[in-house]
Every structure is written in structure tokens, then in C-alpha cells.
C-alpha distance (Angstrom), angle and dihedral (degrees) to the residues before:
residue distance angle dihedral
X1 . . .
X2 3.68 . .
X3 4.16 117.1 .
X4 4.28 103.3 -119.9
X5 3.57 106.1 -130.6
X6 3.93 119.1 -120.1
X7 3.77 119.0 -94.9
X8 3.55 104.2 -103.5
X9 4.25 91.2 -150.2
X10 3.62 94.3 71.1
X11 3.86 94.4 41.6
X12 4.37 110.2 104.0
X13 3.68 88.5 -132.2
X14 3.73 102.7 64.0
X15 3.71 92.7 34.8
X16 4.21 87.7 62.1
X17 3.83 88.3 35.5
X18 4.12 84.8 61.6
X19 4.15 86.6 39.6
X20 4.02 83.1 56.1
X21 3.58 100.2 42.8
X22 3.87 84.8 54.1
X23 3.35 96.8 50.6
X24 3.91 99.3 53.5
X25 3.81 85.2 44.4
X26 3.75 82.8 59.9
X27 3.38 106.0 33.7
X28 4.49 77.5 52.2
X29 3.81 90.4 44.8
X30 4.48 94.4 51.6
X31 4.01 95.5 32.3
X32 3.92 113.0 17.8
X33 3.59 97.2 94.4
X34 3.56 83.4 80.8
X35 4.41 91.7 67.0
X36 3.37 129.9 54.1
X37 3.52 121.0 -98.9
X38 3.92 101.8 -103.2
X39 3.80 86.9 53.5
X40 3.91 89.7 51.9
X41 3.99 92.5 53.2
X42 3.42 96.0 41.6
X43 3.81 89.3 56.0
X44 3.80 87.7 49.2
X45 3.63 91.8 46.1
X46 3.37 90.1 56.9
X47 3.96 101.6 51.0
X48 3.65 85.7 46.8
X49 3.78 100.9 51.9
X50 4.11 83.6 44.1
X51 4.17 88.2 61.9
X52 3.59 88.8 37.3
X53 3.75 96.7 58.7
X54 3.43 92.1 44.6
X55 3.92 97.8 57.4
X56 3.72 92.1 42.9
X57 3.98 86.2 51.4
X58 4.29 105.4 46.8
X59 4.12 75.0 42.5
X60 4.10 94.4 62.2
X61 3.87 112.9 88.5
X62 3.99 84.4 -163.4
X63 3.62 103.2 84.3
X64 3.85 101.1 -157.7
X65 3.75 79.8 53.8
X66 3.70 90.6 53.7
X67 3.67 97.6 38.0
X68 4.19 87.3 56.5
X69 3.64 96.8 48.3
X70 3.93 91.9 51.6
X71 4.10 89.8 43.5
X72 3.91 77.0 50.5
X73 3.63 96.1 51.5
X74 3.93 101.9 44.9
X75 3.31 84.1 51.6
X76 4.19 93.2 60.9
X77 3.64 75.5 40.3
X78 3.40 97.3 62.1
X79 3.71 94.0 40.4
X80 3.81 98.4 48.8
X81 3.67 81.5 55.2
X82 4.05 95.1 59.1
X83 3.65 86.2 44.1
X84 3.29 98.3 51.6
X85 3.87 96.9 44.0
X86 4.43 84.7 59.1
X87 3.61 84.0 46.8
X88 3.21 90.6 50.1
X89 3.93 100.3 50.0
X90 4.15 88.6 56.7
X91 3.49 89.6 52.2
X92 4.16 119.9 80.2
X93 3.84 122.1 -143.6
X94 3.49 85.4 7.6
X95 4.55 98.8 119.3
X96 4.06 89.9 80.8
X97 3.59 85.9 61.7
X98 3.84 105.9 34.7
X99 4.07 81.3 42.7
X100 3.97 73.6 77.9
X101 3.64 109.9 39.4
X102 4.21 83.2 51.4
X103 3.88 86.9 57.9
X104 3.37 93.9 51.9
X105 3.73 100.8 45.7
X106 3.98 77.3 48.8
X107 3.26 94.5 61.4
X108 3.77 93.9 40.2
X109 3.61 91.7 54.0
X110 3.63 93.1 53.0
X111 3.50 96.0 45.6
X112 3.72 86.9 57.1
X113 3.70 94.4 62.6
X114 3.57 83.4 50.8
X115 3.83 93.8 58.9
X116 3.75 85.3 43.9
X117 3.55 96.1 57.0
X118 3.69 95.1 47.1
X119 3.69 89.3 48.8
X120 3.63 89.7 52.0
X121 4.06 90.0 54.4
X122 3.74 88.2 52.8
X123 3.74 89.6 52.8
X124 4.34 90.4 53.0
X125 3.33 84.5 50.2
């Protein structure tokens, strides 16, 4: 019998991925004026793909699958976040609301070690 992958909604994870994704759309929305528009869609790109990755991993049943696509997806992660932070610096009165987007991606970050960890435990297993 095949192992039923998780549901992805109720997982932490995706739940702050969607929080971040929000947050650059706002943080776009209030300040973006400010960047051209190729910058603007890459930076949406990015927190997209990030979410994306994220679904299509907690949805694998195949963890080395599942453990690529999240190594995959911190790393947009991490790149959105260097992107952002140049965006960021071209952009005035923009820190109150990148103070948020950086707690997010925090707390993304984090919870990716989480998911690692418990990946890790399934491996020893």
C-alpha cells in the first residue's frame, strides 16, 4: 500500500510561506513605485515559486523528492531575501515594512530546519 502524502494546508511551513508571499505583495503594493517593473515581478516571482516549491514538496510521498524540493525552495528563499534587501535600499520609508517581510522569511527559514529535522527522523527510521 502506497504512503498518502501529508496535506500541505495544515503544514506551518506553507501557511508562513502564504504570510510571506503577502507581505512582499504588500510591501510591492505601498513602496514599489519606487523599482522598475521587471524588478517588481521578479520579486513576486520569487515569493511565488518559494510557496510553490513548498506545496509540491510536503505533497511528495518520496522523501528524497521532498527533501530536494524544500533544499530548492530555501534556496529561492534565500535569494528573494537578497533581492529584496537591494530592493529595499532604493526604496524610502520602506524598513517598517521589510521589518516584516524579514520576520517572516525568519520564521520560514526556521521552520525549514524544522521540516529538515523531521525528515531526517524519518530517514533513521
Amino acid at each position: 500500500m502506497m504512503e498518502k502524502p501529508e496535506d500541505f494546508r495544515r503544514l506551518a511551513l506553507y501557511y508562513r510561506s502564504l504570510d510571506l508571499h503577502k507581505a512582499v505583495n504588500n510591501l510591492l503594493r505601498v513602496h514599489g513605485a519606487r523599482l522598475n517593473e521587471v524588478d517588481q515581478l521578479n520579486l513576486r516571482k520569487r515569493a511565488t515559486v518559494v510557496t510553490k516549491k513548498i506545496a509540491y514538496a510536503m505533497s511528495q510521498t518520496n522523501n528524497k523528492i521532498r527533501f530536494k524540493k524544500l533544499n530548492e525552495a530555501k534556496n529561492c528563499l534565500l535569494q528573494l531575501k537578497s533581492m529584496l534587501k537591494e530592493a529595499v535600499s532604493k526604496m524610502d520609508g520602506a524598513m517598517e515594512e521589510y521589518s516584516k517581510v524579514e520576520d517572516y522569511i525568519i520564521q520560514v527559514l526556521k521552520l525549514f530546519n524544522y521540516s529538515f529535522a523531521q525528515l531526517k527522523k524519518q530517514r533513521i527510521k
